[in-house]
RODO-2510 file (C-alpha; in nm, 4 decimals, decimal comma):
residues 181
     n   res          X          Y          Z
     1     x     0,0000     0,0000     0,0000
     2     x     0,1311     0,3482    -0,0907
     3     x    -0,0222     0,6616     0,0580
     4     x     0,1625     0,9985     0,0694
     5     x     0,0561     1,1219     0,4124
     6     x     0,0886     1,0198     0,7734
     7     x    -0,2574     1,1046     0,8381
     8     x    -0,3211     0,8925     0,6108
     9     x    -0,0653     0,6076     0,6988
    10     x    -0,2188     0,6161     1,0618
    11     x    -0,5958     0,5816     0,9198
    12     x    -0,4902     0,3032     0,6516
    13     x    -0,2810     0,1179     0,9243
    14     x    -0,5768     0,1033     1,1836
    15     x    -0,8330    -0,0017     0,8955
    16     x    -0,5923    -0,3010     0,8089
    17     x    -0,6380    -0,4234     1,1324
    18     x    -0,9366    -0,5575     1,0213
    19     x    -0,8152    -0,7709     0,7604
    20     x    -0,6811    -0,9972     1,0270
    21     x    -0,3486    -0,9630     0,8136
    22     x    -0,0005    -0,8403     0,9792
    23     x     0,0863    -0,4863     0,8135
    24     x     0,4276    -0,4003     0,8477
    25     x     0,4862    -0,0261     0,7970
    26     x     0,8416     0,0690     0,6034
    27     x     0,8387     0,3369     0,8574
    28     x     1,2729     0,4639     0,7681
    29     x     1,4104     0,4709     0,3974
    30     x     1,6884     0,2043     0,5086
    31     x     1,4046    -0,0482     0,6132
    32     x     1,3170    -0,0017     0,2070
    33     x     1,4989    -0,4209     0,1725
    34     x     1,1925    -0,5642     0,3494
    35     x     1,0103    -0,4799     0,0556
    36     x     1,2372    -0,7416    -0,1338
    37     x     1,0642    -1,0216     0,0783
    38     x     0,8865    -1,2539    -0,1436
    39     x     0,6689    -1,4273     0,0782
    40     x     0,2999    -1,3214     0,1528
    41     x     0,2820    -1,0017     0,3320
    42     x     0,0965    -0,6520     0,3335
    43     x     0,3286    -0,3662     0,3706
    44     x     0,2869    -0,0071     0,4036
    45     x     0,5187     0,2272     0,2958
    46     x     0,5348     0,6504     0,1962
    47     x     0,5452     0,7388    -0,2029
    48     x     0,8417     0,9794    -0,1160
    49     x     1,0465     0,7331     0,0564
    50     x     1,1619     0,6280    -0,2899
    51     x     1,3551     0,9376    -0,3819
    52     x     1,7155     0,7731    -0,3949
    53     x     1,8976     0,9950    -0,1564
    54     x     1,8758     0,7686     0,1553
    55     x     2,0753     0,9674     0,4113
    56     x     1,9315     1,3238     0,3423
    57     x     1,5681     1,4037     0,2784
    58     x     1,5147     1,6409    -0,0401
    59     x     1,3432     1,9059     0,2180
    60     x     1,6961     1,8943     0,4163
    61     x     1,8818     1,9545     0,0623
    62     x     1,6265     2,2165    -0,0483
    63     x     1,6966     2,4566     0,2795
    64     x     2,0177     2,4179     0,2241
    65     x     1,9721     2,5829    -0,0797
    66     x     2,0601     2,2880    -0,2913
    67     x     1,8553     2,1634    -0,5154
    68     x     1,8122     1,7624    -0,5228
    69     x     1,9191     1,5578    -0,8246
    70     x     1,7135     1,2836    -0,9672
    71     x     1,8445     0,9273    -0,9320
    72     x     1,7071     0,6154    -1,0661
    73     x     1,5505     0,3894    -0,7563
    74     x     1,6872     0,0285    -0,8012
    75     x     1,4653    -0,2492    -0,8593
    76     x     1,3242    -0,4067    -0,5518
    77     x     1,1305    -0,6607    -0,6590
    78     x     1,0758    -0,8239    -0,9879
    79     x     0,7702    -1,0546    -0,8496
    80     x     0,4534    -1,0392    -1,0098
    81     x     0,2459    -1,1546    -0,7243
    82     x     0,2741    -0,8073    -0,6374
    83     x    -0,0424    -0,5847    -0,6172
    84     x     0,0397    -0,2300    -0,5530
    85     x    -0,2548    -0,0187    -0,4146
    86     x    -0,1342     0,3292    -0,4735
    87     x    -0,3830     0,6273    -0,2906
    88     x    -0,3789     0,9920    -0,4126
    89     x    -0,2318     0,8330    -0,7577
    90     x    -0,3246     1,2071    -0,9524
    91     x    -0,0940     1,3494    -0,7378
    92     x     0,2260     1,0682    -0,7875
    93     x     0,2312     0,9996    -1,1352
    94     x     0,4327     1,2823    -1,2773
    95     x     0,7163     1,2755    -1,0658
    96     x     1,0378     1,1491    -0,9687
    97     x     0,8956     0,9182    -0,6694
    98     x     0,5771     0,7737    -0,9086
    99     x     0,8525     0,6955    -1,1740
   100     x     1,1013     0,5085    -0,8603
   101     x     0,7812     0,3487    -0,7463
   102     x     0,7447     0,2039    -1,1187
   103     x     1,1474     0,1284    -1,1217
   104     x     1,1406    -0,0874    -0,7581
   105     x     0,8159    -0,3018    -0,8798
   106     x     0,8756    -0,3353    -1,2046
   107     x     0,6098    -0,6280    -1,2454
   108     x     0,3718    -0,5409    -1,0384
   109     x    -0,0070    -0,5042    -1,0487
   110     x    -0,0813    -0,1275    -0,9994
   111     x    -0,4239    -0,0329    -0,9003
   112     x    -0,4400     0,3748    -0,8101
   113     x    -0,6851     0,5296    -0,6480
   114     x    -0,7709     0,8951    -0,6528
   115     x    -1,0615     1,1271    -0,6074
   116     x    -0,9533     1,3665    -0,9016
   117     x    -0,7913     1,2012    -1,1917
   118     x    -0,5647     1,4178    -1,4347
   119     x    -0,8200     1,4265    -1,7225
   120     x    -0,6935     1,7374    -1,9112
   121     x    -0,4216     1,7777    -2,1915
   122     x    -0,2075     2,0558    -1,9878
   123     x    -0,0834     1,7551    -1,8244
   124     x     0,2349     1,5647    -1,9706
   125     x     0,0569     1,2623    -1,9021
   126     x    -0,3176     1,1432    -1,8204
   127     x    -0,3838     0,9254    -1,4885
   128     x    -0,5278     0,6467    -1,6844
   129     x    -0,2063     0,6456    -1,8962
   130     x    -0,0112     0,6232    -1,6330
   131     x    -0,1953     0,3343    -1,4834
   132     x    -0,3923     0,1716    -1,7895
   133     x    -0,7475     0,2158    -1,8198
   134     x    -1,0389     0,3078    -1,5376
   135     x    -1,1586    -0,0222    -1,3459
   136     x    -1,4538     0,2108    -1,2131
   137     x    -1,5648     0,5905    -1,1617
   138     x    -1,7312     0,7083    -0,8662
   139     x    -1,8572     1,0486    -0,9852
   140     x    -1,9975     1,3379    -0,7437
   141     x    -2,3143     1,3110    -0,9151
   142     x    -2,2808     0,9813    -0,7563
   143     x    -2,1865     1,0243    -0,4520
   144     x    -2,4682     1,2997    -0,4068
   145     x    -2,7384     1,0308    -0,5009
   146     x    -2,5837     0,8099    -0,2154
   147     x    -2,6445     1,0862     0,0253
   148     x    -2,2565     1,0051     0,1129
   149     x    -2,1746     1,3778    -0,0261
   150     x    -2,3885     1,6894     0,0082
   151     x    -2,4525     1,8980    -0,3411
   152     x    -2,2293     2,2008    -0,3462
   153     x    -2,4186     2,4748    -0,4974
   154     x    -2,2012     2,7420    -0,6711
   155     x    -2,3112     3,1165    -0,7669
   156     x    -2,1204     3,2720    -0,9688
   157     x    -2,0577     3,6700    -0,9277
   158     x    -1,9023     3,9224    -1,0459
   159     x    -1,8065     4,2174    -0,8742
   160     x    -1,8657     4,5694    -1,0435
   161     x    -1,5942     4,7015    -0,8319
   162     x    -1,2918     4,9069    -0,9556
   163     x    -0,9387     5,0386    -0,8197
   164     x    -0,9343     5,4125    -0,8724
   165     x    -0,5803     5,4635    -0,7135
   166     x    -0,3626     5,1827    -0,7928
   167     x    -0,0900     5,3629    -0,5720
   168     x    -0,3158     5,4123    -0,2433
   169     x    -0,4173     5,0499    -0,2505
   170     x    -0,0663     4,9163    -0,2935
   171     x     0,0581     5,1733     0,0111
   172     x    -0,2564     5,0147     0,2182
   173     x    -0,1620     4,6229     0,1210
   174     x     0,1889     4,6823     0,2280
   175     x     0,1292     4,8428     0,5369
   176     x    -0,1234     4,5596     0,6264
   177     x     0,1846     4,3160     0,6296
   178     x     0,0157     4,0838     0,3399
   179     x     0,3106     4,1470     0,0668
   180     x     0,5876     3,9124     0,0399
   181     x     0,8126     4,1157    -0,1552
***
C-alpha cells in the first residue's frame, strides 16, 4: 500500500487491522529491503520514501539551498504476485517518486486510487495512462445520489468594483503586512 501522508498512513494502518493480516509499515528509507521479501505479506510504505537519496531528505537539501538531483531507484522486486494499491495516484504519477515506485516493482499489479484524476491535456501525461485504463468511476453526481456527499451549490458573481488609485491600494496592502516582496 502506498499513501503519501501520515494522516493517512495512521488511518490506513488502523483499517488493516481488520483484515486480520499483519501490516508491516516501512516506517525509515533504510528499512526499504523488506520490501524485497517474497513471501505473503501486506506492507505499508510513503510514495516519497523512494527518492534515492537515503541519508538526506530532499526538504533537508532544499533549505540548504541545494537543489536535489534525480536518481534512478533500483529495482526491488521483480515478483509479479505483487499488487500495488497506490492512494492519491493524480498526485504521484508525474514525478520522480511515481517513476522510482514504477522502477522498484517493475512487475507489479498497480491499481491507483484517486478522487480527481488528471483528465486534461495541460498535463504531460493522463492518470489512466499512467496506470492503464479506469476499473470504475465514482462520480460526485454519484456520490450525491448516495447521500454520502452533500450537493455544493455554486453562484457565480461578479463584482462591479474598480481600483481608482492603484498607488493608495498598494501603500494600504503593504502596510497591512500581506506582501511578500
Amino acid at each position: 500500500m502506498i499513501n503519501d501522508r501520515l494522516d493517512l498512513e495512521d488511518q490506513l494502518s488502523h483499517t488493516v487491522t481488520y483484515t486480520g493480516e499483519n501490516l508491516t509499515l516501512i516506517d525509515h528509507k533504510r528499512d526499504m529491503d523488506k520490501l524485497k521479501n517474497t513471501s505473503s505479506n501486506l506492507n505499508m510504505v510513503m510514495l516519497h520514501k523512494f527518492l534515492i537519496n537515503n541519508a538526506i531528505s530532499a526538504e533537508s537539501l532544499l533549505a540548504a539551498g541545494i537543489v536535489p538531483k534525480y536518481e534512478e531507484f533500483p529495482e526491488l522486486n521483480t515478483s509479479e504476485r505483487i499488487l500495488l494499491l497506490i492512494d492519491e495516484a493524480h498526485q504521484d504519477q508525474g514525478g520522480e517518486m511515481g517513476d522510482n515506485l514504477f522502477l522498484a516493482f517493475t512487475n507489479a499489479v498497480k491499481i491507483a486510487l484517486t478522487g480527481t484524476p488528471l483528465l486534461t491535456e495541460r498535463y504531460k501525461q493522463k492518470t489512466h495512462e499512467h496506470f492503464g485504463s479506469f476499473i470504475d468511476v465514482y462520480r460526485m453526481n454519484d456520490s450525491v445520489a448516495d447521500r454520502a456527499t452533500v450537493d455544493i451549490i455554486y453562484i457565480g458573481r461578479t463584482s462591479q468594483d474598480k481600483l481608482t488609485d492603484a498607488e493608495m491600494f498598494k501603500q494600504e496592502f503593504e502596510d497591512m503586512g500581506l506582501s511578500r516582496n
